[in-house]
N, C-alpha and C positions, 0 to 999 in steps of 0.2 A: 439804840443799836449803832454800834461804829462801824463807818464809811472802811470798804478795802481800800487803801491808796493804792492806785495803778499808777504805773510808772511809767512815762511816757515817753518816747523814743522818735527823736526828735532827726537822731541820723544812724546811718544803718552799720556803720561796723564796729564790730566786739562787741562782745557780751551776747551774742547766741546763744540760742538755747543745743543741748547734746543731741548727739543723735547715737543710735546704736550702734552705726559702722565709724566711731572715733573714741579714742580715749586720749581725754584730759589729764594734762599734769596739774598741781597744785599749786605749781612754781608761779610767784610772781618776781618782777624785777624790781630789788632794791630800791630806793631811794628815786621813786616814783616823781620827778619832774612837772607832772600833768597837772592841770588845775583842777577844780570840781566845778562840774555846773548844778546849779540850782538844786538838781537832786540828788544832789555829793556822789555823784558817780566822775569817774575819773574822763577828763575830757583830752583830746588830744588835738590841736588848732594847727594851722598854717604855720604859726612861728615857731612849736614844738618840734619841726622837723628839722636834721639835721642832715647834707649831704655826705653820703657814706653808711650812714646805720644800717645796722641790719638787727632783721629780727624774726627769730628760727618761731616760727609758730608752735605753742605750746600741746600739740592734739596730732594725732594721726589719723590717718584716713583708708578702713578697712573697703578693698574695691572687692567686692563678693560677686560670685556669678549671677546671682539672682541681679543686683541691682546692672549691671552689666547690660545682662539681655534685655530689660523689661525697660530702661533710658533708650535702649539702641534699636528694641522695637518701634518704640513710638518716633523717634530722633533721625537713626542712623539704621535701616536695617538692612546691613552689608551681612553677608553669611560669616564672617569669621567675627561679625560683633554678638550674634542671634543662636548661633547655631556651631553646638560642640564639637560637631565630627567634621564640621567644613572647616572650624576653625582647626584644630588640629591637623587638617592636608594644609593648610595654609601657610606663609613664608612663619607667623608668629608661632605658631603650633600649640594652641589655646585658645582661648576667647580675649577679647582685647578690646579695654572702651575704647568709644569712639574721641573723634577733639571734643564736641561740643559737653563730652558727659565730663573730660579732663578737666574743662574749661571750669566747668559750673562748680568742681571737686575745687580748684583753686579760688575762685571764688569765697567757697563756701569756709576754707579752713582762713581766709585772709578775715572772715567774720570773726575769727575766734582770737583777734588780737586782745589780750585784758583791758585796752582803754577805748571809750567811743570816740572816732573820730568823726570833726564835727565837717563831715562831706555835703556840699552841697549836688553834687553832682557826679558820675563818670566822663570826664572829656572823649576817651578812648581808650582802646586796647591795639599797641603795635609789637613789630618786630615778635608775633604768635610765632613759636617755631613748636615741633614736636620732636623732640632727641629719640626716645625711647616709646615703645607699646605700653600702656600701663595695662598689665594683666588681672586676670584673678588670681586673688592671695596676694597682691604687693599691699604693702604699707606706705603710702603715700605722707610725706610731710612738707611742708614748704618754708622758705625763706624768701623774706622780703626787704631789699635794698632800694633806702632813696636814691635818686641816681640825680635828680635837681629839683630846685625850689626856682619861684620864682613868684615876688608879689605881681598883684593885677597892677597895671598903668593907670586902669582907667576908673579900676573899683578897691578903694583901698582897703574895704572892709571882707579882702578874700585873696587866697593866691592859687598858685599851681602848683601841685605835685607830682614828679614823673618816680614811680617807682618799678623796679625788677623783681618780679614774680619766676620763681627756680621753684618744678616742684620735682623732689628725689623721693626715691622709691627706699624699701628698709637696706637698699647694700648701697645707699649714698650715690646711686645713679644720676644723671638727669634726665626728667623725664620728658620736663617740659619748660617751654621760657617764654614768658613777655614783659611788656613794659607795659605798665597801669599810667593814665594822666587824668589825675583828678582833681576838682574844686575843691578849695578849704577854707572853711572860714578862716579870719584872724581872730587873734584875741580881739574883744571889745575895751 
């Protein structure tokens, strides 16, 4: 009887599994740079970064009333995150996630980059701002811009990455903005 290979997941971004409130493109980019690790999946290291890039994440993120209320119950529960007719007298006139459910949305679509990046860590999350309400029925998508590199001093086998997280709604809004600073390995 032959062994299932399980694939082992060694750092946490790309390649996510779907979820029902996003749709994936099929689109990959061209002339893929990245290396392969060991399980020939596409790896993305500390020296793969380059300041400036960006990159328009391939999936969208359906904000539904159900998931809405039932994060902002448990999370946040303000009456115009919970509650449709409070939300409606309210400045937004709807329901509207809360940060922390916006937060976890960008996160969540920054998983869906097609190469894993080989992350040792999150250092922080700054400069959070919120531009817009993200409602029910928006289409949430994001772009992500390196903004610096910087190898470690003191640990050669890793650097820093400071990236900008833009997440726009489907009329190209902004919705929401922060800077990511995270651990990378380098190449070995």
């Amino acid at each position: 009887m032959r062994k299932a290979r399980r694939k082992r997941r060694a750092f946490f971004f790309g390649g996510a599994p779907a979820s029902p409130h996003i749709q994936l493109s099929s689109r990959r980019r061209p002339g893929s740079i990245f290396t392969r690790d060991a399980e020939g999946s596409e790896m993305r290291y500390f020296d793969d970064f380059v300041v400036g890039e960006r990159h328009e994440i391939d999936a969208v993120y359906d904000m539904t009333e159900d998931e809405i209320v039932s994060f902002a119950k448990k999370w946040d529960p303000q009456p115009f995150h919970i509650d449709k007719e409070a939300a409606a007298k309210s400045v937004y006139g709807t329901l509207t996630a809360c940060g922390s459910h916006i937060q976890s949305v960008v996160l969540w679509l920054a998983a869906r980059l097609p190469e894993e990046t080989a992350v040792i860590g999150a250092l922080g999350y700054d400069e959070v701002r919120f531009h817009k309400a993200a409602k029910r029925g928006d289409q949430l998508r994001l772009v992500i811009e390196c903004i610096e590199t910087k190898p470690s001093s003191s640990k050669p086998d890793r650097g820093v990455v400071k990236n900008r997280h833009t997440l726009l709604n489907q009329n190209g809004e902004t919705v929401f903005t922060q800077t990511t600073t995270l651990l990378i390995a380098r190449k070995r």
